[in-house]
C-alpha positions as CSV (number, residue, x, y, z in Angstrom):
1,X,3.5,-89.0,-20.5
2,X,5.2,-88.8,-24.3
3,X,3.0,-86.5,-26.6
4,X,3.3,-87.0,-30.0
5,X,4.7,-84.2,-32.1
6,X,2.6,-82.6,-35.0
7,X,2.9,-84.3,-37.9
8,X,3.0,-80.5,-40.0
9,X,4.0,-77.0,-39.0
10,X,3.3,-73.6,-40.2
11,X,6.1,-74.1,-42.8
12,X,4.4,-77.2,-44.2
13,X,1.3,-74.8,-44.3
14,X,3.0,-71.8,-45.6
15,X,5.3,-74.3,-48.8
16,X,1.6,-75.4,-49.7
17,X,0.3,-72.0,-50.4
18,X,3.1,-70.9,-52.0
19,X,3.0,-74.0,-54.4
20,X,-0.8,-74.7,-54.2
21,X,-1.9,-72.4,-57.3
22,X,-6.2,-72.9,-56.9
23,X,-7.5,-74.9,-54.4
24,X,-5.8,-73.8,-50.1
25,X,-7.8,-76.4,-48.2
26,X,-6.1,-78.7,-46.1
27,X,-7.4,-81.9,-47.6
28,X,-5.5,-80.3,-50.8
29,X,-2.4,-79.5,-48.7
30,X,-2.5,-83.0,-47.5
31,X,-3.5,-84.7,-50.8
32,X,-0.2,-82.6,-52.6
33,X,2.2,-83.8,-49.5
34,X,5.4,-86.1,-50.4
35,X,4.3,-89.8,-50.8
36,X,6.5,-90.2,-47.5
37,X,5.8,-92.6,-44.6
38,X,3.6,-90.8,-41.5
39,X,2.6,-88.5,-43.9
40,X,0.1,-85.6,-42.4
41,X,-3.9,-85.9,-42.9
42,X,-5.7,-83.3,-43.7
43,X,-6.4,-83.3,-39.8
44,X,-3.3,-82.7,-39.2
45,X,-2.9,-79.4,-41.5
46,X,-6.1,-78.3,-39.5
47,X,-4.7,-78.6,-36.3
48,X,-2.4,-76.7,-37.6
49,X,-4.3,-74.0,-38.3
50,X,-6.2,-74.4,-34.6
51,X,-3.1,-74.2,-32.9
52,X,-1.3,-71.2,-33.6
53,X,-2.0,-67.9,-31.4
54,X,-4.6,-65.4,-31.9
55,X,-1.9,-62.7,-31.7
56,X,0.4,-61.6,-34.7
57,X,3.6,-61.5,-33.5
58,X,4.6,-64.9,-35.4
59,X,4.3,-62.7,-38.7
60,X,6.5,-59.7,-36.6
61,X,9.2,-62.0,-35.6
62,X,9.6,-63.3,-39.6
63,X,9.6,-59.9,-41.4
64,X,11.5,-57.7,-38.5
65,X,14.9,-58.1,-40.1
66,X,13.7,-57.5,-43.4
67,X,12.4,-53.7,-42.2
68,X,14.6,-50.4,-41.0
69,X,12.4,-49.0,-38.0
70,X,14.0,-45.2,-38.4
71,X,13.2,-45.3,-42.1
72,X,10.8,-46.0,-44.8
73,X,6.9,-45.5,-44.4
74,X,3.8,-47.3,-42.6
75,X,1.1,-48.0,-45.0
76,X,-2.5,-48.6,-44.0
77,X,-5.4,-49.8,-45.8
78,X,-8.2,-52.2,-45.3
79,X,-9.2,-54.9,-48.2
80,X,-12.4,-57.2,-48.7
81,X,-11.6,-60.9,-49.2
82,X,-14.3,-62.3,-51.1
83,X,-16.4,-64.9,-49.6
84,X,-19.3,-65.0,-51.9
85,X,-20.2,-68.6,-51.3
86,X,-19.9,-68.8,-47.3
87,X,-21.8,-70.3,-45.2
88,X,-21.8,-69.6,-41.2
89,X,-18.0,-68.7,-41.8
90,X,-16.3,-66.7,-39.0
91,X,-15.5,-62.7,-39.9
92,X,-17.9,-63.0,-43.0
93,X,-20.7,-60.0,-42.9
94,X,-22.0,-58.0,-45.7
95,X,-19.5,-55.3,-46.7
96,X,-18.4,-53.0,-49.5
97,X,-15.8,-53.8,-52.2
98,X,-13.7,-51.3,-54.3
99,X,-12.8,-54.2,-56.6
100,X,-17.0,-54.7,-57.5
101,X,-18.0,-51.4,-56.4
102,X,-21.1,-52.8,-54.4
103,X,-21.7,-54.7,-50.9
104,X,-20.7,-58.1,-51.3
105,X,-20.3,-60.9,-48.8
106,X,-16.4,-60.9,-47.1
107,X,-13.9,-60.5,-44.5
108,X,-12.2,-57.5,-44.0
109,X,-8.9,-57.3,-43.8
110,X,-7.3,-54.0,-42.2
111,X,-3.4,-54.4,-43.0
112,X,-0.4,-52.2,-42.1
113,X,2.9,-52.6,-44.1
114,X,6.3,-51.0,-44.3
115,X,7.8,-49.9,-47.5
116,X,11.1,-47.9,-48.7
117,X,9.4,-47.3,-51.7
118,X,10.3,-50.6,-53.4
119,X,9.8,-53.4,-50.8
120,X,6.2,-54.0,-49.4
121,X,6.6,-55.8,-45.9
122,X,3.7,-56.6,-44.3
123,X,4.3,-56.0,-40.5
124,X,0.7,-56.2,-38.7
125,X,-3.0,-57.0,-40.0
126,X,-6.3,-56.8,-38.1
127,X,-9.8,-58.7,-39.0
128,X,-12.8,-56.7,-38.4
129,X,-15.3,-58.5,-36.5
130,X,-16.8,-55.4,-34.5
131,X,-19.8,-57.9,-33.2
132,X,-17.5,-59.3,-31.5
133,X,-14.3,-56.7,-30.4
134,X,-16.4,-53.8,-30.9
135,X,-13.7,-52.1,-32.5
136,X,-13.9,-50.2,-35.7
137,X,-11.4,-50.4,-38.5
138,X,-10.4,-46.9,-37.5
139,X,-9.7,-48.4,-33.7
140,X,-7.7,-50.7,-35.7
141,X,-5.9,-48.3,-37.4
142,X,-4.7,-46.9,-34.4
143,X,-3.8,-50.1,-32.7
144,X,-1.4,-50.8,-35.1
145,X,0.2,-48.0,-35.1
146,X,0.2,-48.2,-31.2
147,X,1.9,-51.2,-31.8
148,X,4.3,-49.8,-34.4
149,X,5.7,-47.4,-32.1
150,X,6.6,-49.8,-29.2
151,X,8.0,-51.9,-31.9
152,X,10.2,-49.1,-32.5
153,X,9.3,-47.5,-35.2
154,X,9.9,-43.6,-36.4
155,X,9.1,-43.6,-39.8
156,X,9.2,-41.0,-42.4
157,X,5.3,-40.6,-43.0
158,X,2.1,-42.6,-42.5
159,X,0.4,-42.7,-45.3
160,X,-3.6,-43.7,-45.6
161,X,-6.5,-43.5,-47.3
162,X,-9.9,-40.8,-46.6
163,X,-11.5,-43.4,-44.9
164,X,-8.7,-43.5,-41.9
165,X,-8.5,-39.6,-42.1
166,X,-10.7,-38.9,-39.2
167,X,-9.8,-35.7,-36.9
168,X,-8.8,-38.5,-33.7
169,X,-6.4,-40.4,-36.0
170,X,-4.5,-37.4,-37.4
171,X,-4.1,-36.3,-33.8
172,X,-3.1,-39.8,-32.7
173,X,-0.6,-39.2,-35.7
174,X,0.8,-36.0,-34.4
175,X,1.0,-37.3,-30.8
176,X,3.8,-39.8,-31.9
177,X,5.6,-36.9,-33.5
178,X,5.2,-38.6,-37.2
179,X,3.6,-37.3,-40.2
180,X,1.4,-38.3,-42.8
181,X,-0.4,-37.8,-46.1
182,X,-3.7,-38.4,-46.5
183,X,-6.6,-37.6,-48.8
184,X,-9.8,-36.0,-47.4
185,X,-13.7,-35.9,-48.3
186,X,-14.7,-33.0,-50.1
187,X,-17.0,-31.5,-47.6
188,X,-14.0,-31.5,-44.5
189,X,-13.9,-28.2,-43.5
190,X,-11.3,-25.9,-43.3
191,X,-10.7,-22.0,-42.9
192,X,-8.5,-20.9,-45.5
193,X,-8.2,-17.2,-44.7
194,X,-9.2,-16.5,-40.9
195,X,-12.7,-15.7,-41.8
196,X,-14.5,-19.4,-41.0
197,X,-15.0,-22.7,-42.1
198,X,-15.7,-23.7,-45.9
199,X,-16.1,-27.1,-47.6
200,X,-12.6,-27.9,-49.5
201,X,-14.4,-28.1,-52.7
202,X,-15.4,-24.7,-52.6
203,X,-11.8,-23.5,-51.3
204,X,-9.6,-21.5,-53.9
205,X,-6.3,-23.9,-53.8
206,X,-3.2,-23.2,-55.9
207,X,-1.5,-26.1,-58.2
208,X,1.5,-25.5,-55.3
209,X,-1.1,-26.3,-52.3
210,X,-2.7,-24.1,-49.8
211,X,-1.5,-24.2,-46.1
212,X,-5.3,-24.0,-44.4
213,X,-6.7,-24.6,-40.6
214,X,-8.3,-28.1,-40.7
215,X,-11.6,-28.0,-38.5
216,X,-11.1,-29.5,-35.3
217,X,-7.0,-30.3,-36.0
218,X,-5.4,-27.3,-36.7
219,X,-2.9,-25.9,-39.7
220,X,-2.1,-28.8,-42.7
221,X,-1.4,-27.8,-46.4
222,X,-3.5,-29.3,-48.9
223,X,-3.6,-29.6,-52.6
224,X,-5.8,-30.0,-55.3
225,X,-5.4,-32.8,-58.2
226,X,-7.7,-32.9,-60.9
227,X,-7.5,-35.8,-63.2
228,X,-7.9,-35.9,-67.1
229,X,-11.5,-36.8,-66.1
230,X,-12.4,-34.2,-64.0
231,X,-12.3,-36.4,-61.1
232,X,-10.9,-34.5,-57.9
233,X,-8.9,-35.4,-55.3
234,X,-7.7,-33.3,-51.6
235,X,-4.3,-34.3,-50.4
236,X,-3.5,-33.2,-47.0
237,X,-0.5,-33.4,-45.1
238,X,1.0,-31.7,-41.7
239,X,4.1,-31.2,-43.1
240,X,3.2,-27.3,-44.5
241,X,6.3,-26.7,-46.9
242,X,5.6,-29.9,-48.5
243,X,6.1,-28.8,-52.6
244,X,4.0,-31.1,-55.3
245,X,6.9,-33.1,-56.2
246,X,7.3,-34.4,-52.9
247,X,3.3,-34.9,-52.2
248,X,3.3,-37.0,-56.0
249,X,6.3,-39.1,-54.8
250,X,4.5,-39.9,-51.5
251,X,1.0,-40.6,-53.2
252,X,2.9,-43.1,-55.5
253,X,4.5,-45.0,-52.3
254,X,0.9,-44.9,-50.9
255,X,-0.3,-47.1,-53.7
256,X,1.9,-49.9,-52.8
257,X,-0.4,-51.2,-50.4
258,X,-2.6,-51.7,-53.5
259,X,0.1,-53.8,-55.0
260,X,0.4,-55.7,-51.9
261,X,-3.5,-56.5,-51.4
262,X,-3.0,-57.9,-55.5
263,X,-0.2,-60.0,-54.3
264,X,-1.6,-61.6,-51.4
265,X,-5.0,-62.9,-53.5
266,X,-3.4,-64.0,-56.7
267,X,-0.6,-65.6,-55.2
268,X,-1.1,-66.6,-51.7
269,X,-4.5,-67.8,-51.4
270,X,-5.4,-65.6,-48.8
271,X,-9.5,-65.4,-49.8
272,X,-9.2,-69.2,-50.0
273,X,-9.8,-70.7,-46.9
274,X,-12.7,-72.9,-46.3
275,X,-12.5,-73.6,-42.4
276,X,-15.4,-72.3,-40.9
277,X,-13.4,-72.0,-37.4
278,X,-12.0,-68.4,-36.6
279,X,-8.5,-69.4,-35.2
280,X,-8.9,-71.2,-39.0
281,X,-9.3,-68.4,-40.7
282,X,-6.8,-65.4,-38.9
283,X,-4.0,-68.4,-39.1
284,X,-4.4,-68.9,-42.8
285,X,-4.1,-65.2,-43.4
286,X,-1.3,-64.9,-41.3
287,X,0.2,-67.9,-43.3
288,X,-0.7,-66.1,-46.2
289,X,1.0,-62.7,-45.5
290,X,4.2,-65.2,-44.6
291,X,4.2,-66.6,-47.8
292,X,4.1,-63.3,-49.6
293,X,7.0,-62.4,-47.9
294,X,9.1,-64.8,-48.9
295,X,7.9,-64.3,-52.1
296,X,8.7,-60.5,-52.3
297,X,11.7,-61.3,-51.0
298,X,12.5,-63.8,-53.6
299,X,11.2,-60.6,-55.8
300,X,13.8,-58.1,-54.8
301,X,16.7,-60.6,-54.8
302,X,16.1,-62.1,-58.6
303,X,14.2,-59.0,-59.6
304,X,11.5,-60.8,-61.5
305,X,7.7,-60.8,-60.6
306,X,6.0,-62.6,-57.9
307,X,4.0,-64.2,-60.6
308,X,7.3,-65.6,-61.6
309,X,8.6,-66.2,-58.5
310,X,5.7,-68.5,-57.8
311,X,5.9,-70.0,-61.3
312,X,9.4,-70.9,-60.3
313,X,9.0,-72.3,-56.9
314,X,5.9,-74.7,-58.3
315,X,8.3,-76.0,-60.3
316,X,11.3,-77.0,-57.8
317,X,9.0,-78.0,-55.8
318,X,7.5,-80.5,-58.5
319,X,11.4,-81.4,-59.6
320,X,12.0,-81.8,-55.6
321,X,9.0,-84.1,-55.1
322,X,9.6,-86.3,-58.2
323,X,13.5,-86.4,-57.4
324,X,13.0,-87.3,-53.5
325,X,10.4,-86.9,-51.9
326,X,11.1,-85.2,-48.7
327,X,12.3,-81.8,-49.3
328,X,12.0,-78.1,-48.1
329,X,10.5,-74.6,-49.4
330,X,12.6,-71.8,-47.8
């Protein structure tokens, strides 16, 4: 029995949000498609998104050749994709945002990426949906770095936010042999001097860091930064002859992830999606963190901004369409 072929493919999907600059739906995707014969519906673009597996390894088998597995460092942080308007959407709930700074309606989005300190890969991402998988984003956190490590990877540190500093992920950390920096919760307790447990705040800590015994985990130095503000921060890593200079240089790497999360919103539609469907909705993000690779790529080889970089592919591909009509965004 002949089947017919799909009319569209993830690369279809993945040219359209790179090009599409405000609306992602699939009637857009197929409203913007060359004026060719047997041109895709919109059905067709959401089949698209129906069909592709639950798992990520489509986004692992793009951006593997673009990362060094016995260098760099893992990155992992959760964002909030705004879905302030859904209705009955899969992975929406109730949830807090850093960008508003209150509980808003979204998906969460638990990323890990790679970065030599300039590039931002992303090489795994996780939605939390604990009514249904039970699994916090801290189970998350450790999944993907499960999964890191029979990937292959050894990296130089993992670096994370307070939230992911629980006493079961630094151990999970240490039991790969890897090492990390962190920040921790003013209360954590630690014993700086053998004589019992004190909240950090409280602690007496040099601007050169203080090599303490984290409750429950066991030696770490930690240090101190106090911003202009008076705003203060606990850095903690297991690495105990860490200096400043090397904790700074690793805090600015951490912030990359930041950077990335900015990226993937602005300019690859990743809150966009409409489809109600989960398959729907963890294809288009995976789409979306495809299409941010290829533009940070584009990035690092030209060496102007994605913003640019986007600016400048809208452009061929509106040249390409007038010109002829069938044409391709690699």
């Amino acid at each position: 029995m002949d089947i017919n072929p799909p009319k569209c493919n993830d690369t279809d999907y993945i040219n359209f949000l790179i090009a599409a600059s405000n609306v992602f739906s699939c009637t857009e995707a197929a409203r913007c498609y060359p004026n060719v014969a047997n041109a895709p519906s919109h059905d067709a673009f959401t089949r698209c998104l129906q069909r592709q597996p639950s798992d990520t390894e489509a986004l692992w088998e793009e951006v593997k050749s673009h990362v060094k597995l016995k260098e760099g460092f893992l990155i992992v942080d959760d964002s909030t994709l705004d879905k302030p308007y859904a209705e009955e959407m899969a992975f929406v709930r109730r949830m807090w945002s850093g960008k508003h700074h209150r509980t808003v309606k979204g998906i969460g989005l638990v990323s890990l990426v790679w970065t030599d300190g300039t590039t931002v890969i992303p090489i795994d991402f996780r939605i939390y949906n604990i009514d249904e998988d039970d699994k916090t984003k801290n189970d998350h956190f450790r999944d993907m770095l499960d999964k890191a490590e029979e990937r292959g990877f050894n990296p130089e540190f993992v670096l994370f936010d307070t939230w992911y500093a629980s006493v079961k992920n630094l151990k999970a950390i240490r039991k790969k042999e890897w090492h990390f920096l962190t920040r921790l919760k003013n209360n954590r307790l630690v014993n700086p001097d053998n004589k019992g447990n004190l909240p950090l705040e409280i602690v007496d800590i040099p601007p050169k860091g203080l090599v303490v015994h984290l409750k429950a985990y066991g030696f770490v130095k930690v240090f101190r930064i106090v911003s202009k503000d008076g705003d203060t921060q606990h850095w903690v890593t297991d690495v105990q002859d860490m200096n400043e200079s090397k904790r700074e240089d690793l805090a600015k790497k951490s912030w990359k992830i930041e950077e990335y999360h900015r990226g993937i919103k602005q300019f690859c539609g990743v809150e966009k999606c409409q489809a109600r469907k989960e398959e729907s909705q963890r294809t288009h993000i995976m789409f979306s963190l495809r299409a941010f690779l290829r533009l940070e790529l584009q990035r690092i080889k030209s060496g102007v901004s994605w913003f640019e970089c986007a600016m400048k592919i809208r452009r061929v591909a509106v040249t390409a369409y007038l010109n002829n009509p069938i044409y391709t965004l690699n």
